[in-house]
C-alpha positions in Angstrom: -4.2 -16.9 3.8 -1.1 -15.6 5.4 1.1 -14.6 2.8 4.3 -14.2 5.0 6.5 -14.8 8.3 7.0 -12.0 10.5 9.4 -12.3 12.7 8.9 -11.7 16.1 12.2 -10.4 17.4 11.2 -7.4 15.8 7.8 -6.8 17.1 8.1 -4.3 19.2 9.3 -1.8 17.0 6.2 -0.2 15.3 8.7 1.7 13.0 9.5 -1.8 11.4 8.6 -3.9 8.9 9.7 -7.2 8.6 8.9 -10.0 6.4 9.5 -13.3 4.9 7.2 -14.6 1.9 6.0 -18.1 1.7 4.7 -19.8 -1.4 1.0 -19.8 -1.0 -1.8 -17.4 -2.4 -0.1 -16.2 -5.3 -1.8 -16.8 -9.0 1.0 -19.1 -10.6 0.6 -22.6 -12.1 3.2 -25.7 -11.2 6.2 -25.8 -10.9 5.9 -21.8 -10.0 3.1 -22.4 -7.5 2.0 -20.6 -6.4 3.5 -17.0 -4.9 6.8 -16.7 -6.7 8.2 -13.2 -6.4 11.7 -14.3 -8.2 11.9 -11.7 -11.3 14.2 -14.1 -12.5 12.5 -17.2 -12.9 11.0 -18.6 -16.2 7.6 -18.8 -14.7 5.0 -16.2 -17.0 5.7 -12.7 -16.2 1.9 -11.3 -15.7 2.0 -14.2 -12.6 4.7 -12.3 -11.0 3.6 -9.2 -11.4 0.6 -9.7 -9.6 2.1 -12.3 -7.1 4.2 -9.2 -6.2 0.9 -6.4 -6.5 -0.6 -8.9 -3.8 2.8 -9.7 -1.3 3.6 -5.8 -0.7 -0.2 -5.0 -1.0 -0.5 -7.4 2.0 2.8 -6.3 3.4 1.8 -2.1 3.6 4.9 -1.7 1.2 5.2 0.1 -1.6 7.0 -2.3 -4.6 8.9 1.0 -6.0 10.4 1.8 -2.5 12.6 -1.8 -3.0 16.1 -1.8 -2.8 17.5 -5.3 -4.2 20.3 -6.5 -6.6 20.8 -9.5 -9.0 22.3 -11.2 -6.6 25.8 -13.5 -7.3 26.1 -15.8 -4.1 29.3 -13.4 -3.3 29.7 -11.2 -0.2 29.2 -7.9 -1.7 27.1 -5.2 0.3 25.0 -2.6 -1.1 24.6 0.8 0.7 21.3 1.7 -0.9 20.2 5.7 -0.6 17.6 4.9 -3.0 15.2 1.8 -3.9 16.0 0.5 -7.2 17.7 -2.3 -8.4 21.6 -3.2 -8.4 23.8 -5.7 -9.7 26.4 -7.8 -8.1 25.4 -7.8 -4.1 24.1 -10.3 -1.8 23.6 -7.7 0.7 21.5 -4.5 1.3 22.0 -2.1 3.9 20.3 1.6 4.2 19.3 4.1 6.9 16.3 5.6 4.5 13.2 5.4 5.7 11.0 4.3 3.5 13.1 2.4 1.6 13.2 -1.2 2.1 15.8 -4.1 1.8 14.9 -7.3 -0.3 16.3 -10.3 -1.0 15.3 -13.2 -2.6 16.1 -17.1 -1.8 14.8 -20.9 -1.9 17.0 -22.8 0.0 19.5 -20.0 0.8 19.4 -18.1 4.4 17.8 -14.4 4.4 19.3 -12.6 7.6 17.4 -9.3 8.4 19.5 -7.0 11.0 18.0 -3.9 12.7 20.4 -1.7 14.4 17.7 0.3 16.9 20.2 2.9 17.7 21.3 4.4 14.2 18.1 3.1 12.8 19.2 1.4 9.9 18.5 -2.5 8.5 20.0 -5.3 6.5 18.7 -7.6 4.5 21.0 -10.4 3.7 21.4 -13.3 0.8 23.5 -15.8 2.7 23.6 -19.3 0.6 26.4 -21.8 1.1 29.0 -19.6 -0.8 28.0 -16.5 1.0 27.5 -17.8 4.4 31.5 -19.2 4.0 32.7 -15.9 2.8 31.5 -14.5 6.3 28.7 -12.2 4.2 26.7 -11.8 7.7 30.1 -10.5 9.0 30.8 -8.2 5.9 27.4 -6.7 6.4 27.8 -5.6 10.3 31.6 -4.6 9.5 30.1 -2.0 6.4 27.0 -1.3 8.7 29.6 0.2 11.3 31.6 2.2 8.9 28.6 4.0 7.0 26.1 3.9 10.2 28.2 3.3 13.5 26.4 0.1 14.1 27.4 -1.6 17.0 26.0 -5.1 18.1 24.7 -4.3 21.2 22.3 -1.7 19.3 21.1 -4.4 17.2 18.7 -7.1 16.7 18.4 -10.3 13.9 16.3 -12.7 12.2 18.0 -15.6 10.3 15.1 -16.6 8.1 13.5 -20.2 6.6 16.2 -21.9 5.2 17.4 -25.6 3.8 18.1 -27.3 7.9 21.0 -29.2 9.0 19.1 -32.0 8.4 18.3 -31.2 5.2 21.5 -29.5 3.6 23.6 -32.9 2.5 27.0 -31.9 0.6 30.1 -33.3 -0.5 33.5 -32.6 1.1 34.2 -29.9 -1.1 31.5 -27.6 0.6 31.7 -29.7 4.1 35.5 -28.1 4.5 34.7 -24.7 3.5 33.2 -24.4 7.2 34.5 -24.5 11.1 33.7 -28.3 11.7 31.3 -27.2 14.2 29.0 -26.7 11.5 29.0 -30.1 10.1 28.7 -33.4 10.5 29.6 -36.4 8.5 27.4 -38.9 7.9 28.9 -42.3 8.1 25.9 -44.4 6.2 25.1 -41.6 3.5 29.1 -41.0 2.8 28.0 -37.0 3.0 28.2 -34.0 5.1 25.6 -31.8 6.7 25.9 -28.1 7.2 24.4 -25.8 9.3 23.7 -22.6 7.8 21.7 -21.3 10.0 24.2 -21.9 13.3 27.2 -20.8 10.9 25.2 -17.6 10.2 24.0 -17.1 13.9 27.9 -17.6 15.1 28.5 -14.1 12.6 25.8 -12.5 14.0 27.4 -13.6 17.7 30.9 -12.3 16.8 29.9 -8.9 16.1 28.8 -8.6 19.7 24.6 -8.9 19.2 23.3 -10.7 22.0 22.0 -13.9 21.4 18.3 -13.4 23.2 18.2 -10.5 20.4 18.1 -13.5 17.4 15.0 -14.9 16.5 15.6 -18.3 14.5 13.5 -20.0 12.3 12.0 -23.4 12.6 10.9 -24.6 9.7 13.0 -25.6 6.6 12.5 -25.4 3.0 13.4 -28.7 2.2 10.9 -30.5 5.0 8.3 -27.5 4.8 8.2 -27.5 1.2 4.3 -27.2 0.8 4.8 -23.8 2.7 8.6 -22.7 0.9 10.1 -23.0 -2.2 12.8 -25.1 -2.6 15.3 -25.1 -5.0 17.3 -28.2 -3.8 13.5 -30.4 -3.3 12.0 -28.9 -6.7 15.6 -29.3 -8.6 15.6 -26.0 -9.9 12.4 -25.1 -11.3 10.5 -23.8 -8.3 9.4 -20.0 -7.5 11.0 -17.7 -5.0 10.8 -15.9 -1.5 11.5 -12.3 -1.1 12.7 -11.3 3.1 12.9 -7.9 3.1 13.2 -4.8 6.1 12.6 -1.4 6.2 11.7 1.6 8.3 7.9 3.3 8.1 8.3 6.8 7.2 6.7 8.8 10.0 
């Protein structure tokens, strides 16, 4: 059983490694079932701990080369020189090799950046709150003043996500975004977003080309026997790790 996504935009590079969990061939009962990786759930902690033993066996990735945060569905970015674990970011950004970028979601968008030139990667938390405070944006912009990242150097992945189709909000979260990223549903009274156009439109601005973005099609929400969902499972469901990082040669 396949126990993650990788993302083909980034194929070609051999230095790279890529991935997005999914939630099957872990060891954990309902409602955690049955991968979760989320060190902060409430499902038993000897599950996770081997849930994660067999995700970065399977991934070639050492779990104490990691560099993630509690994250706060802000727009903070973390310049990791180290793996560990922070506080307070929804981003992580480092030009180590060997030490990867994590971040974990169920609904939310991961966005994994590579920038070839400088060799250094991103790994991105962008939920609803994130995605509106132009986190995608804050990353390339602190990419560029601790790398010299520029956006033709760089390739993306914006991960499995809640869809369009899936996402239904009330005004209050349908205004915090360009209108070209919503629609309002006359029948339902509600809004749609589009995280993952609103996140690709960031990714755009900073100048990456938009054959270097690979997208993906499924959704948590309507691919929920393959993706946790936090919005389809009401709260108590596992989570994903994405995460990107450079092979030390």
């Amino acid at each position: 059983m396949q126990l993650f996504d990788k993302p083909e935009i980034f194929q070609p590079f051999t230095d790279v490694i890529a991935v997005q969990s999914k939630r099957r061939g872990g060891v954990s009962i309902a409602p955690f079932d049955s991968l979760n990786l989320g060190l902060s759930t409430e499902d038993v902690t000897e599950a996770i701990k081997e849930n994660r033993h067999l995700f970065f066996t399977a991934a070639g990735i050492p779990e104490g080369q990691i560099a993630s945060s509690h994250q706060v569905h802000g727009n903070e970015v973390w310049v990791a020189n180290e793996p560990g674990r922070a506080n307070g970011y929804d981003a992580v950004i480092t030009n180590k090799p060997g030490i990867f970028a994590g971040v974990t979601v169920a609904d939310c968008t991961p966005v994994l950046i590579y920038d070839a030139k400088n060799k250094a990667v991103a790994a991105i938390h962008a939920g609803w709150r994130g995605t509106a405070g132009n986190i995608v944006s804050n990353t390339l912009k602190k990419m560029q003043e601790q790398f010299g990242t520029e956006g033709r150097d760089c390739y993306a992945y914006i991960g499995t996500c809640i869809s369009y189709q899936a996402f239904e909000v009330g005004a209050e979260v349908a205004e915090q975004f360009d209108k070209e990223f919503t629609h309002f549903d006359k029948e339902k009274r509600k809004y749609f977003v589009d995280l993952k156009r609103a996140n690709l439109q960031q990714l755009l601005s900073f100048d990456i080309p938009e054959n270097r973005v690979g997208i993906s099609v499924k959704c948590t929400v309507l691919n929920n026997d393959e993706y946790f969902s936090f919005r389809k499972e009401k709260g108590q469901t596992g989570r994903m790790i994405a995460l990107i990082g450079l092979r030390v040669k």
